[in-house]
mmCIF file of the N, C-alpha and C atoms, coordinates in Angstrom:
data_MODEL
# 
_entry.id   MODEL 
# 
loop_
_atom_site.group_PDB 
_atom_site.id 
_atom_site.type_symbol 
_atom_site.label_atom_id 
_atom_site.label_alt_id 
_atom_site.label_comp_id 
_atom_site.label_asym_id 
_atom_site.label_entity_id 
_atom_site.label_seq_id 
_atom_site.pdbx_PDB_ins_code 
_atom_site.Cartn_x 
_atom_site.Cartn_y 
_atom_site.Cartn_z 
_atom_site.occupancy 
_atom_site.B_iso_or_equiv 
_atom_site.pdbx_formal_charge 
_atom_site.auth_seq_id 
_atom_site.auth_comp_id 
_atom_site.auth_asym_id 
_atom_site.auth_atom_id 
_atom_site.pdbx_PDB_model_num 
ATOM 1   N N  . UNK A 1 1  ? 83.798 112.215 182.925 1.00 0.00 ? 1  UNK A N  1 
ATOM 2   C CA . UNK A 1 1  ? 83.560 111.886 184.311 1.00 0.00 ? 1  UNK A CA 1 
ATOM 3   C C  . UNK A 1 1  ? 84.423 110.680 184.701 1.00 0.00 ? 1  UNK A C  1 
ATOM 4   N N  . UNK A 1 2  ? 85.230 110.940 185.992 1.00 0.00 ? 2  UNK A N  1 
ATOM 5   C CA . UNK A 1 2  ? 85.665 109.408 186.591 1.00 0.00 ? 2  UNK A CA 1 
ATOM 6   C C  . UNK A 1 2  ? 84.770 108.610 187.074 1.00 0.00 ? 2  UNK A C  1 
ATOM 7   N N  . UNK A 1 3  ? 85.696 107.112 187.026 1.00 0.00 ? 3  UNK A N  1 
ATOM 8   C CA . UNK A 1 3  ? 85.340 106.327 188.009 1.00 0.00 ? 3  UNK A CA 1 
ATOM 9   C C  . UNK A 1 3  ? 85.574 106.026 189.037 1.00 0.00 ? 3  UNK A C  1 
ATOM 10  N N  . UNK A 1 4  ? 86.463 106.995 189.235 1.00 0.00 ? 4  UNK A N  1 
ATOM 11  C CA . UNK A 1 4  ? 86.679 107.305 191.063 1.00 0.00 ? 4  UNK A CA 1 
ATOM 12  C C  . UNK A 1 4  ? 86.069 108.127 191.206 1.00 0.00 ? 4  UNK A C  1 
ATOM 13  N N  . UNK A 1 5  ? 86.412 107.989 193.137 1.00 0.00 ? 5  UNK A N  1 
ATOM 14  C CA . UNK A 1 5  ? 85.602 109.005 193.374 1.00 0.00 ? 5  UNK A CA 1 
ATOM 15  C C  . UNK A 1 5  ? 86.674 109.752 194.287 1.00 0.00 ? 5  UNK A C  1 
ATOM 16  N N  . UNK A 1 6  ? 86.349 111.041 194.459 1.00 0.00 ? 6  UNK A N  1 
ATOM 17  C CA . UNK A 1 6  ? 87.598 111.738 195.554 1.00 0.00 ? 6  UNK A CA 1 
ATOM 18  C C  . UNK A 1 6  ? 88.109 110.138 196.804 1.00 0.00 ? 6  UNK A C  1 
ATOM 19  N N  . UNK A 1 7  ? 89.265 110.837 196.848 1.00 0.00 ? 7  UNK A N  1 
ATOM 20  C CA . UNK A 1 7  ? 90.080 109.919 198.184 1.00 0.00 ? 7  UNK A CA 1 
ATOM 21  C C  . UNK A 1 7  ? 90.185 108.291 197.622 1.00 0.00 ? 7  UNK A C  1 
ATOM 22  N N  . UNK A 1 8  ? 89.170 108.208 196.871 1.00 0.00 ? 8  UNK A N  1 
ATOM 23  C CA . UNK A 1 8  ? 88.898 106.187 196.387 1.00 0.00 ? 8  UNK A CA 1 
ATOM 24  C C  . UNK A 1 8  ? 88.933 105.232 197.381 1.00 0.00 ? 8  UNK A C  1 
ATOM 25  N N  . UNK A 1 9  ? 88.051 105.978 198.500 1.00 0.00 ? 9  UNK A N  1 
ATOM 26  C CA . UNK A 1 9  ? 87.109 104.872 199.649 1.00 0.00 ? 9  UNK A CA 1 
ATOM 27  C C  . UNK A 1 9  ? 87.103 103.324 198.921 1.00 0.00 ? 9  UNK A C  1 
ATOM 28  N N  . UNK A 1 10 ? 88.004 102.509 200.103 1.00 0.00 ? 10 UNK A N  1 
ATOM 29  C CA . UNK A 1 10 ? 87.660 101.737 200.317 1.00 0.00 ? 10 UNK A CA 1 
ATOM 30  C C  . UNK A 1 10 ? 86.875 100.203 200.994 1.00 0.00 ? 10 UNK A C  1 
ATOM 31  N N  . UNK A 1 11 ? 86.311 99.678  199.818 1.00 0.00 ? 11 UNK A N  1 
ATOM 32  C CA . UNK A 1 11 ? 85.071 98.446  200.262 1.00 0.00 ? 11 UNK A CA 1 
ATOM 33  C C  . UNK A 1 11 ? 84.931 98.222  201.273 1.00 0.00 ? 11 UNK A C  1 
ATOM 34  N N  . UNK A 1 12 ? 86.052 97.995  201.772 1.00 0.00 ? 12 UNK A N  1 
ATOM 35  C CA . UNK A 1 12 ? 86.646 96.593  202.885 1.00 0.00 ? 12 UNK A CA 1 
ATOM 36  C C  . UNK A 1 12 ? 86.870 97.729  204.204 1.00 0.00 ? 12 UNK A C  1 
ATOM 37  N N  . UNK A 1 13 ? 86.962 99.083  203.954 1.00 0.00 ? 13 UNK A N  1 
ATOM 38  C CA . UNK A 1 13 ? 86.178 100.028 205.269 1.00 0.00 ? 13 UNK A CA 1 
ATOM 39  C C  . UNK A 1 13 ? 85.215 100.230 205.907 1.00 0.00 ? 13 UNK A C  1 
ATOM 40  N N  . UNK A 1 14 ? 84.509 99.698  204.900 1.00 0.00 ? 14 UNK A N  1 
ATOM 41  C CA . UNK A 1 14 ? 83.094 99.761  205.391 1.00 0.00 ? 14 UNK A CA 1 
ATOM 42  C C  . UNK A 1 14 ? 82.125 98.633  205.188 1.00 0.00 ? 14 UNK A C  1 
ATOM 43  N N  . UNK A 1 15 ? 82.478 97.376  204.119 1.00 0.00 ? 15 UNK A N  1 
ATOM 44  C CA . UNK A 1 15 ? 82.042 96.455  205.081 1.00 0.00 ? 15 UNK A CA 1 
ATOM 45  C C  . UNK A 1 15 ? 82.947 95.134  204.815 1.00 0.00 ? 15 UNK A C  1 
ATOM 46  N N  . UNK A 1 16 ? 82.855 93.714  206.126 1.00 0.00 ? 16 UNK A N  1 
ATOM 47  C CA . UNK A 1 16 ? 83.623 92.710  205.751 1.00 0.00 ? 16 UNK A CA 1 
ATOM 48  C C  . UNK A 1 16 ? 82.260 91.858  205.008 1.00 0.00 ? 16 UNK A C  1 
ATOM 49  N N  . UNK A 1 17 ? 82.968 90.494  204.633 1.00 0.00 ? 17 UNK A N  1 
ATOM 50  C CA . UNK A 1 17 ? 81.985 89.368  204.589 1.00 0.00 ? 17 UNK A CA 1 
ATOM 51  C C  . UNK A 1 17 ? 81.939 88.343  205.818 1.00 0.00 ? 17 UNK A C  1 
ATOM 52  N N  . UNK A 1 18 ? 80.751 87.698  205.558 1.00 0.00 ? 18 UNK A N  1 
ATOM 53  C CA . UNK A 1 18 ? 80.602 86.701  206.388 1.00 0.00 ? 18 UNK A CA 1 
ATOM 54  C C  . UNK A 1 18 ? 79.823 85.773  205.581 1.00 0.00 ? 18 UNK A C  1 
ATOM 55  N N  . UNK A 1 19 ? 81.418 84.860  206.018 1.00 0.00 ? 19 UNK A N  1 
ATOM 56  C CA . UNK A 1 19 ? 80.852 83.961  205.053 1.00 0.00 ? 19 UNK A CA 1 
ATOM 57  C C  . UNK A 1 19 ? 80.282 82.950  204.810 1.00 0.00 ? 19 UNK A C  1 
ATOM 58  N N  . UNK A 1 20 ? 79.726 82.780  206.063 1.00 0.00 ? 20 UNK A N  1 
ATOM 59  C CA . UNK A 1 20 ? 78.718 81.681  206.241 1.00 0.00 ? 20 UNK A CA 1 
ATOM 60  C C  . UNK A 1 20 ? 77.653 82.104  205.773 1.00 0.00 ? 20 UNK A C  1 
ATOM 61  N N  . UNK A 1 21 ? 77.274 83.299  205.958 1.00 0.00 ? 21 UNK A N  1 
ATOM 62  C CA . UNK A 1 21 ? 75.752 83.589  205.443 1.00 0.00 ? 21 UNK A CA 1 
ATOM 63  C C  . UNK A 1 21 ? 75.680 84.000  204.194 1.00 0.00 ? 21 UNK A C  1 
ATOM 64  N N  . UNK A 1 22 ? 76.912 84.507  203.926 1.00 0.00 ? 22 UNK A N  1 
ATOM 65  C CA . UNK A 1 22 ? 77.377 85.098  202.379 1.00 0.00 ? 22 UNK A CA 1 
ATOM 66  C C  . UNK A 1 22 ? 76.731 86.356  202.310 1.00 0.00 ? 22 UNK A C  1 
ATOM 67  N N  . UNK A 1 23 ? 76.808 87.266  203.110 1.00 0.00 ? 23 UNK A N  1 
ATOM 68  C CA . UNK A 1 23 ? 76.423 88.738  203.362 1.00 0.00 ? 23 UNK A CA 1 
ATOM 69  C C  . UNK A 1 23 ? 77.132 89.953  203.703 1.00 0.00 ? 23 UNK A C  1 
ATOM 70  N N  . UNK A 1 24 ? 77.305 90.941  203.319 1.00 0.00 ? 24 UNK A N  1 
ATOM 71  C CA . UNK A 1 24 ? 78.098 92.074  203.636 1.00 0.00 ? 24 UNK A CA 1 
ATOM 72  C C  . UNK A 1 24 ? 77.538 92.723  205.161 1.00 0.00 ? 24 UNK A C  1 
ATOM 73  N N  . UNK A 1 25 ? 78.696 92.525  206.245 1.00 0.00 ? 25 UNK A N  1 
ATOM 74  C CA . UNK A 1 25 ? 78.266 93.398  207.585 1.00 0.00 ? 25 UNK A CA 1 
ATOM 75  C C  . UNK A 1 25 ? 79.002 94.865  207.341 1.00 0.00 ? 25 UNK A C  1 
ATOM 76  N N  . UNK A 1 26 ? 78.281 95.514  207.863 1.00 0.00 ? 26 UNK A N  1 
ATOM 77  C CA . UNK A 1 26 ? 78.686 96.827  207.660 1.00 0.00 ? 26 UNK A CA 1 
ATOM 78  C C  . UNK A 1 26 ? 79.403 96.849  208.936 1.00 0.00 ? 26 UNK A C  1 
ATOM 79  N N  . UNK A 1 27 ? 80.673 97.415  208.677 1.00 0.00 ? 27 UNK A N  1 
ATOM 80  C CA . UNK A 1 27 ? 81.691 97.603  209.947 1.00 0.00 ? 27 UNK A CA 1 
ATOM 81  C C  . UNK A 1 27 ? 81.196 98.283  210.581 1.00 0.00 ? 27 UNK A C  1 
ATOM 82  N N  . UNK A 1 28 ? 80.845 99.372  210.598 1.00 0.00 ? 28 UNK A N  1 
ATOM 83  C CA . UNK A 1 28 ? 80.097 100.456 211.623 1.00 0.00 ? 28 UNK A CA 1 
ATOM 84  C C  . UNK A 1 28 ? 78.623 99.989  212.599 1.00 0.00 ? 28 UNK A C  1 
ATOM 85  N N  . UNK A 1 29 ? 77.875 99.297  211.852 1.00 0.00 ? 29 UNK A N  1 
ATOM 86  C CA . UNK A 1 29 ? 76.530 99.321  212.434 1.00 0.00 ? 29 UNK A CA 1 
ATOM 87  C C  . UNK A 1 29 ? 76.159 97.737  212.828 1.00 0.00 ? 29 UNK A C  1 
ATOM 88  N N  . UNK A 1 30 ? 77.105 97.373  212.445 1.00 0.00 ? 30 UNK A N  1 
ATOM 89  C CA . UNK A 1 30 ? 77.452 95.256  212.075 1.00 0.00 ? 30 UNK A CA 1 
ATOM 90  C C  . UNK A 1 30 ? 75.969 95.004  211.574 1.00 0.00 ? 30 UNK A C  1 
ATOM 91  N N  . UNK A 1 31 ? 75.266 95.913  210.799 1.00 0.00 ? 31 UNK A N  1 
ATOM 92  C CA . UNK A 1 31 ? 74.160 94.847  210.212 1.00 0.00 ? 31 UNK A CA 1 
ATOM 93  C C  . UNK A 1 31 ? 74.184 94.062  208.846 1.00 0.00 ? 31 UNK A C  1 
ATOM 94  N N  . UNK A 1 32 ? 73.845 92.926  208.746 1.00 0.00 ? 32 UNK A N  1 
ATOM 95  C CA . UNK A 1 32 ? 74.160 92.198  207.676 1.00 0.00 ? 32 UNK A CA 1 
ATOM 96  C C  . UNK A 1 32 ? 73.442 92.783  206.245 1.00 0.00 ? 32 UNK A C  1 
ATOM 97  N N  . UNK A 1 33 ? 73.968 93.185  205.320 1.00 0.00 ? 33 UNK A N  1 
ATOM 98  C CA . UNK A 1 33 ? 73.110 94.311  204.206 1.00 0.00 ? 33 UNK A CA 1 
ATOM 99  C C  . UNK A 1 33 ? 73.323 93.525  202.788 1.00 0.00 ? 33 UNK A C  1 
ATOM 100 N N  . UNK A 1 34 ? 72.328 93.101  202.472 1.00 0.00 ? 34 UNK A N  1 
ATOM 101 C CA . UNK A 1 34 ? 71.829 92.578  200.592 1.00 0.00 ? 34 UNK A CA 1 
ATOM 102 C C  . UNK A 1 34 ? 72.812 93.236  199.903 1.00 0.00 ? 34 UNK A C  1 
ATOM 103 N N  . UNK A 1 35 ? 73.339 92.916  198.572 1.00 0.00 ? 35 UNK A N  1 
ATOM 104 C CA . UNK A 1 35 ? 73.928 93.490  197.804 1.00 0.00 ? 35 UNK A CA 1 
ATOM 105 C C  . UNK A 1 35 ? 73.441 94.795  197.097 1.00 0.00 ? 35 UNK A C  1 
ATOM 106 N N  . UNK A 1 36 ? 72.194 94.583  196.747 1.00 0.00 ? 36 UNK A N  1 
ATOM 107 C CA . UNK A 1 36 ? 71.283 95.590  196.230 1.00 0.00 ? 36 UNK A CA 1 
ATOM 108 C C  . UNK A 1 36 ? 70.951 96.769  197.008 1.00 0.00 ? 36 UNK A C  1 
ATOM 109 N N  . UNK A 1 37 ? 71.342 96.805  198.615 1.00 0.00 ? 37 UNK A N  1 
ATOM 110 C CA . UNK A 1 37 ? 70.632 97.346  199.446 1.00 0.00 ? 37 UNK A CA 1 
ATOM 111 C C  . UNK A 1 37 ? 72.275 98.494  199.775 1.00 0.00 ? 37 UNK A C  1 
ATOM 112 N N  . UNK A 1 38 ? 72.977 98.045  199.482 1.00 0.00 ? 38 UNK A N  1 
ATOM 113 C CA . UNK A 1 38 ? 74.250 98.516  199.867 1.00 0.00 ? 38 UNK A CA 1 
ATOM 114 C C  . UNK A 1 38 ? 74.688 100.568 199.566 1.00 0.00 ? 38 UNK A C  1 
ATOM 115 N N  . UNK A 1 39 ? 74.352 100.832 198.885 1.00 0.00 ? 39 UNK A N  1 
ATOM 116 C CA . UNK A 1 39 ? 73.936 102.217 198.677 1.00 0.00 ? 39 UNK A CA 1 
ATOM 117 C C  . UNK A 1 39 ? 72.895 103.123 199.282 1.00 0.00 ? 39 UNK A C  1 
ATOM 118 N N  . UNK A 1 40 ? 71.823 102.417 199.929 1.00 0.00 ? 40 UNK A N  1 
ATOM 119 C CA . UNK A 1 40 ? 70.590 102.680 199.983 1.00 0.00 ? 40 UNK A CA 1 
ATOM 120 C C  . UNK A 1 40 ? 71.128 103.074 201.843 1.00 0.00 ? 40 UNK A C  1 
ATOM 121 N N  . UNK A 1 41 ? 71.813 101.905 202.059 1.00 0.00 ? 41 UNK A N  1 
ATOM 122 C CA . UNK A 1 41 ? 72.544 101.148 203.680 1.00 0.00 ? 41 UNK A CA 1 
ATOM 123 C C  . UNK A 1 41 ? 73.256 102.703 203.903 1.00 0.00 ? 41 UNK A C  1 
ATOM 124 N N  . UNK A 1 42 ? 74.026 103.087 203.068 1.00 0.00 ? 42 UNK A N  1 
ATOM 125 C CA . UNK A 1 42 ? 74.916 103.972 203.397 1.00 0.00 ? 42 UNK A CA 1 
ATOM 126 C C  . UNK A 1 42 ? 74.570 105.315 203.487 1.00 0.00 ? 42 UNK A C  1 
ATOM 127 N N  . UNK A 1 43 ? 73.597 105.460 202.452 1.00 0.00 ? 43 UNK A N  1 
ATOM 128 C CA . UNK A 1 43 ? 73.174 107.006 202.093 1.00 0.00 ? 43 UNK A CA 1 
ATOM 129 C C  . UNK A 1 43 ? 72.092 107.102 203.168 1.00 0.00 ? 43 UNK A C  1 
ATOM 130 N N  . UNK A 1 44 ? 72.054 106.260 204.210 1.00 0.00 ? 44 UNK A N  1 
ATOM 131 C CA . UNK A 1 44 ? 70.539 106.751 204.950 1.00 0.00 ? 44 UNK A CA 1 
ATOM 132 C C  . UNK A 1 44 ? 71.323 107.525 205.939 1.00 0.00 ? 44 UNK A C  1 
ATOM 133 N N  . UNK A 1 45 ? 70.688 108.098 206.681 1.00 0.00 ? 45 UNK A N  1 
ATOM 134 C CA . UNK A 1 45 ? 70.315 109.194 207.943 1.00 0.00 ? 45 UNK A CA 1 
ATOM 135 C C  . UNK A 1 45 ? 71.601 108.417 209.008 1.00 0.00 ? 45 UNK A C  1 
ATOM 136 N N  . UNK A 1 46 ? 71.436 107.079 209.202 1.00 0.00 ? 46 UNK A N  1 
ATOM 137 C CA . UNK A 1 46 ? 72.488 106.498 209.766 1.00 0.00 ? 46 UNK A CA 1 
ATOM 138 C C  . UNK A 1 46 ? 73.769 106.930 209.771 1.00 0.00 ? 46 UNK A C  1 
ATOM 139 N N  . UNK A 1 47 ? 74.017 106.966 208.398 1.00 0.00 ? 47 UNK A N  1 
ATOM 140 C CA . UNK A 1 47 ? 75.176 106.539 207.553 1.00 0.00 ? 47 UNK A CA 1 
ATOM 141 C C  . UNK A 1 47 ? 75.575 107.740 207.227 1.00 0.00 ? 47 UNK A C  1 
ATOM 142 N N  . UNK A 1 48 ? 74.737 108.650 206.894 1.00 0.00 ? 48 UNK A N  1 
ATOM 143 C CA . UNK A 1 48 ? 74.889 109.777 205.831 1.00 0.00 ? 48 UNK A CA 1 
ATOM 144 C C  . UNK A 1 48 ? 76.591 110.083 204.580 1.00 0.00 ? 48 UNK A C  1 
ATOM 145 N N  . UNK A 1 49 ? 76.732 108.846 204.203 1.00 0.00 ? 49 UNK A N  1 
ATOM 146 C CA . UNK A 1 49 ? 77.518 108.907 203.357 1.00 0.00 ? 49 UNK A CA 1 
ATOM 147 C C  . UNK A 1 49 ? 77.401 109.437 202.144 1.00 0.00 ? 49 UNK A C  1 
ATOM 148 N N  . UNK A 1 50 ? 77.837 110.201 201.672 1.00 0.00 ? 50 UNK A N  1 
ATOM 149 C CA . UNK A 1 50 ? 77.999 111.068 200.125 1.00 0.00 ? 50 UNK A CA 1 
ATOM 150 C C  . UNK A 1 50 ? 77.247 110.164 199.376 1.00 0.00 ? 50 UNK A C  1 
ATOM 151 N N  . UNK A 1 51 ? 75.792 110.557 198.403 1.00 0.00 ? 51 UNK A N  1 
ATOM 152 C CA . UNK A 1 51 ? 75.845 109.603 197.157 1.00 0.00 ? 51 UNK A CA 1 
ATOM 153 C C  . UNK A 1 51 ? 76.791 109.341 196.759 1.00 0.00 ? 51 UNK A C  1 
ATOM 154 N N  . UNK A 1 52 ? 77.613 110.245 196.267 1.00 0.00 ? 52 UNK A N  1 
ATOM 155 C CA . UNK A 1 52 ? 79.061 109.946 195.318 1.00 0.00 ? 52 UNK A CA 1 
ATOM 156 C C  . UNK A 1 52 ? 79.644 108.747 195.974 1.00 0.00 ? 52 UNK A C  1 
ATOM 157 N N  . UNK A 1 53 ? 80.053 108.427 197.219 1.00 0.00 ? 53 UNK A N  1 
ATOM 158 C CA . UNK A 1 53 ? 80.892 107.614 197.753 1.00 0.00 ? 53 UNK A CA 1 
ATOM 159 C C  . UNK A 1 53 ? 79.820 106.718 197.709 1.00 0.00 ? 53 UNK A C  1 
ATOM 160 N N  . UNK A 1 54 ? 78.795 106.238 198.345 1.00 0.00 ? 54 UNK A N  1 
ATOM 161 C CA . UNK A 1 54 ? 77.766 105.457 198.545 1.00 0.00 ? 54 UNK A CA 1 
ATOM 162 C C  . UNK A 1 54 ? 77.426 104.335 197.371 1.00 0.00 ? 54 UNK A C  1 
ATOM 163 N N  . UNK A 1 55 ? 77.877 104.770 195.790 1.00 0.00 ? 55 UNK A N  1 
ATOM 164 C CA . UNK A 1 55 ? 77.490 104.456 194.505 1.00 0.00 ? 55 UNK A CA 1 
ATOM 165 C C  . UNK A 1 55 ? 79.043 103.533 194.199 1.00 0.00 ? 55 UNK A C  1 
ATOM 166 N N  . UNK A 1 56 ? 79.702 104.643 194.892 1.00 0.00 ? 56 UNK A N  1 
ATOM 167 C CA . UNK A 1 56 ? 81.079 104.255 194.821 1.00 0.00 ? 56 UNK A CA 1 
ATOM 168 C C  . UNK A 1 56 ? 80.975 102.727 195.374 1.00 0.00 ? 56 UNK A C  1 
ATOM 169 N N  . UNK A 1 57 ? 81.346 102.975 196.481 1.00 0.00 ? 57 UNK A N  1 
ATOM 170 C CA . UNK A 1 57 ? 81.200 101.506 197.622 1.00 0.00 ? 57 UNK A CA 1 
ATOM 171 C C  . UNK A 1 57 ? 80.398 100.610 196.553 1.00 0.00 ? 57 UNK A C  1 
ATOM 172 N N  . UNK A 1 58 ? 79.105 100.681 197.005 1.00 0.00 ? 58 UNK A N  1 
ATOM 173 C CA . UNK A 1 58 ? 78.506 99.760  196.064 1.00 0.00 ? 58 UNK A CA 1 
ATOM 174 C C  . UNK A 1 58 ? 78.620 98.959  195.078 1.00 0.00 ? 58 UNK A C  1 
ATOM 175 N N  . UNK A 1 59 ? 79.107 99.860  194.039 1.00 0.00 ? 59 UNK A N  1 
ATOM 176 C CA . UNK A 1 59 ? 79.233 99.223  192.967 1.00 0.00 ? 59 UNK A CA 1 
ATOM 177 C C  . UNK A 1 59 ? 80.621 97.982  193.407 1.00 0.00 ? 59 UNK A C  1 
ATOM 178 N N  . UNK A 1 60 ? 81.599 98.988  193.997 1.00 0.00 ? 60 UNK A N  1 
ATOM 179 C CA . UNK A 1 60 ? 82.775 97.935  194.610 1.00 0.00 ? 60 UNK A CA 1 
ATOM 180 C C  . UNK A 1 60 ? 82.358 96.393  195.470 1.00 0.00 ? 60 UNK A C  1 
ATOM 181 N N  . UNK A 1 61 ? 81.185 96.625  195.974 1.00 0.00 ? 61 UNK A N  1 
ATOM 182 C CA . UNK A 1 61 ? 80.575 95.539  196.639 1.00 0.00 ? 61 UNK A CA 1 
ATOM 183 C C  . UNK A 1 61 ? 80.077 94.379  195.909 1.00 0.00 ? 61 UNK A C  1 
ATOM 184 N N  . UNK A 1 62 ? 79.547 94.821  194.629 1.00 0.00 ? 62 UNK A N  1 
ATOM 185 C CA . UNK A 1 62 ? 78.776 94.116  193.556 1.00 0.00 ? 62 UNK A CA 1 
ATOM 186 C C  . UNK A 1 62 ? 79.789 93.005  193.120 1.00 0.00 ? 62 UNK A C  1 
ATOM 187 N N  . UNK A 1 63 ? 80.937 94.070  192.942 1.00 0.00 ? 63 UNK A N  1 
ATOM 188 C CA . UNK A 1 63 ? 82.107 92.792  192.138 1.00 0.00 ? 63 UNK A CA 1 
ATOM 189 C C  . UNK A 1 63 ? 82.657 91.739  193.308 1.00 0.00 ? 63 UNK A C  1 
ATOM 190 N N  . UNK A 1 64 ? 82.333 91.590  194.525 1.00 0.00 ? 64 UNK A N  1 
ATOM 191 C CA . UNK A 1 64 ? 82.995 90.588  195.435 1.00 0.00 ? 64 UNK A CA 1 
ATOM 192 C C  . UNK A 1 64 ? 82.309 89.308  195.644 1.00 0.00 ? 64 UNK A C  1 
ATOM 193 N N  . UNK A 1 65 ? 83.323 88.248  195.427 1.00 0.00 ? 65 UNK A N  1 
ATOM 194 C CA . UNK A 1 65 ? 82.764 87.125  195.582 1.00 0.00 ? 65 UNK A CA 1 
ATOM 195 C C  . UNK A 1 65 ? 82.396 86.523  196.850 1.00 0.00 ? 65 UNK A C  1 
ATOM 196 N N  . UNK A 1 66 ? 81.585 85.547  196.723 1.00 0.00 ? 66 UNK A N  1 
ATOM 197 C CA . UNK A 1 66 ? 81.354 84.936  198.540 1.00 0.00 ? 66 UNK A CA 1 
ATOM 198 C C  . UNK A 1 66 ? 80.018 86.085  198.722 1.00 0.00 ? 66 UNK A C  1 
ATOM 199 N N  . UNK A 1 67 ? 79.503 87.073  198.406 1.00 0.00 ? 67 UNK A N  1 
ATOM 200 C CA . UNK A 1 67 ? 78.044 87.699  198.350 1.00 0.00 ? 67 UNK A CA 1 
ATOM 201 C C  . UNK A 1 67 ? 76.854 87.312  198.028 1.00 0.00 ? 67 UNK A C  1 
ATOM 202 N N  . UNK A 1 68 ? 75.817 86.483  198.471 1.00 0.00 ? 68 UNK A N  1 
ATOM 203 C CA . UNK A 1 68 ? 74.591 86.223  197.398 1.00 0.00 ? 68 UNK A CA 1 
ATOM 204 C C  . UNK A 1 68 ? 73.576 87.563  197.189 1.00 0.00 ? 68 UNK A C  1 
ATOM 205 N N  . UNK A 1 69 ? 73.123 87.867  195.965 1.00 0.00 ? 69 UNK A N  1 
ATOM 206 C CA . UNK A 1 69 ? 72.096 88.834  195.763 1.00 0.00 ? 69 UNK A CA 1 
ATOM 207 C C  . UNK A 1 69 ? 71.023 88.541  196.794 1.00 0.00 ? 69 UNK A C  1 
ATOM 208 N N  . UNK A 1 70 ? 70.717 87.578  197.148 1.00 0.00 ? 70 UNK A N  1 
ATOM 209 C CA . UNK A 1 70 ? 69.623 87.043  198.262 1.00 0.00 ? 70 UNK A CA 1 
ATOM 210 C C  . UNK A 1 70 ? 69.721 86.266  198.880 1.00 0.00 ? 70 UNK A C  1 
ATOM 211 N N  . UNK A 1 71 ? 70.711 86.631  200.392 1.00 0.00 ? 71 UNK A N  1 
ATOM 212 C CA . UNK A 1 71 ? 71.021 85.519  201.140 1.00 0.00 ? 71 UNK A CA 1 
ATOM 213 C C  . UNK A 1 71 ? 69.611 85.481  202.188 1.00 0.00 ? 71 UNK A C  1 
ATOM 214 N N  . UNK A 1 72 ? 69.800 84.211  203.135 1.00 0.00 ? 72 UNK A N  1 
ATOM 215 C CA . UNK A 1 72 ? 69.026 84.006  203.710 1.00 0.00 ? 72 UNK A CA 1 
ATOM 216 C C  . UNK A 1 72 ? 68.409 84.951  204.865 1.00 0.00 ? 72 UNK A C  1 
ATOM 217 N N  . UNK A 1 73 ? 68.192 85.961  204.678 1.00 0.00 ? 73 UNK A N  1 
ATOM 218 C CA . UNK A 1 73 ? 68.431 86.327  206.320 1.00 0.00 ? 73 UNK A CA 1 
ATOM 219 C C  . UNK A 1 73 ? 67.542 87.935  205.652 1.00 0.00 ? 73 UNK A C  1 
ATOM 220 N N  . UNK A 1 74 ? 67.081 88.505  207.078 1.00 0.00 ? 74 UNK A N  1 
ATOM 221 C CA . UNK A 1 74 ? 65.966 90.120  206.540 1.00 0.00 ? 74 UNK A CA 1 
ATOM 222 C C  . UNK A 1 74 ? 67.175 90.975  206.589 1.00 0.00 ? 74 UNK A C  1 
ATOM 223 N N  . UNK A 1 75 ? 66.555 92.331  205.993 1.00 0.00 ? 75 UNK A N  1 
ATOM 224 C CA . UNK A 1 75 ? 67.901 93.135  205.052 1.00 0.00 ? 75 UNK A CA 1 
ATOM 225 C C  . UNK A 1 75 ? 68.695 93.630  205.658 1.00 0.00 ? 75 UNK A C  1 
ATOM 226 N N  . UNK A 1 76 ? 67.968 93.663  207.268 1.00 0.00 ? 76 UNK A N  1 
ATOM 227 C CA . UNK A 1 76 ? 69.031 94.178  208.182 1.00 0.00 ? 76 UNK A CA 1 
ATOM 228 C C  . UNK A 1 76 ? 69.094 93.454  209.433 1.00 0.00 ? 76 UNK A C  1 
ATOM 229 N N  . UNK A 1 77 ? 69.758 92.342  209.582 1.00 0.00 ? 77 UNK A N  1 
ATOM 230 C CA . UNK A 1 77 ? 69.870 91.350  210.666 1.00 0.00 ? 77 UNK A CA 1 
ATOM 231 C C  . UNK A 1 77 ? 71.097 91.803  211.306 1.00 0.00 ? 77 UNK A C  1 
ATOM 232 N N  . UNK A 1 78 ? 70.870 92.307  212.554 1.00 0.00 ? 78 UNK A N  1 
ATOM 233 C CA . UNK A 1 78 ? 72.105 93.213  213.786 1.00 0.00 ? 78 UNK A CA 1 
ATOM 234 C C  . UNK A 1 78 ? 73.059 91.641  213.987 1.00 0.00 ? 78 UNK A C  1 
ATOM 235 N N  . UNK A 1 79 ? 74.051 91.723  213.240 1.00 0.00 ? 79 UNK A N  1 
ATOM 236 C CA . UNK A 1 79 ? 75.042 91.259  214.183 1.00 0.00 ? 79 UNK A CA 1 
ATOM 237 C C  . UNK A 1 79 ? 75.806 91.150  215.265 1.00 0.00 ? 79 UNK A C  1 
ATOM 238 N N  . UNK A 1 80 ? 75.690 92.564  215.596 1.00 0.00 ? 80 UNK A N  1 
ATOM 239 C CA . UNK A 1 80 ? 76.409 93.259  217.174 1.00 0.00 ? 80 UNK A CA 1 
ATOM 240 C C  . UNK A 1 80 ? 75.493 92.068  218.107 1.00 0.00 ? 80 UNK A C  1 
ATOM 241 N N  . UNK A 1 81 ? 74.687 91.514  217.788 1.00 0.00 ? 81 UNK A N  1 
ATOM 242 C CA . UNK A 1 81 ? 73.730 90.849  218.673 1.00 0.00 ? 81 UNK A CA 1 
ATOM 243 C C  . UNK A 1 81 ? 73.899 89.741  218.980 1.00 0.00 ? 81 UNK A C  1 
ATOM 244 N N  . UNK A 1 82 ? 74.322 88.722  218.118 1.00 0.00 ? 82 UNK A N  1 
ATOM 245 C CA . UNK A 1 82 ? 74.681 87.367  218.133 1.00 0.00 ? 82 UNK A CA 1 
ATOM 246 C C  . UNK A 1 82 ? 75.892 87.340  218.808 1.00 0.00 ? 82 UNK A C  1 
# 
């Protein structure tokens, strides 16, 4: 089995940092999403991104610095808003 995944989606498509809060916004939906939550973010009804890609991303998310596992803020704080 690879560790790619078809096409090899990338991170930084789908989400930036911000780095004041030290949180991943999801480009599409601008909500600010936990590290842990980042698969969960993608594969929903929203999102409907491929597990395959979803695990993908993720894991790619895990390795970026400037992320806290538990930044300050609830799991889905709308940025489009501020």
């Amino acid at each position: 089995m690879s560790n790619t995944t078809p096409n090899s989606p990338n991170a930084s498509a789908f989400f930036s940092i911000n780095t004041e809060l030290n949180v991943a916004i999801c480009r599409q939906c601008e909500r600010g999403v936990r590290k842990g939550n980042i698969f969960t973010h993608l594969a929903s009804t929203n999102h409907r991104v491929s597990q395959t890609v979803a695990r993908y991303i993720a894991n790619c998310v895990q390795q970026w610095d400037h992320i806290e596992d538990q930044p300050n803020i609830s799991d889905c704080y709308d940025f489009g808003q501020v």
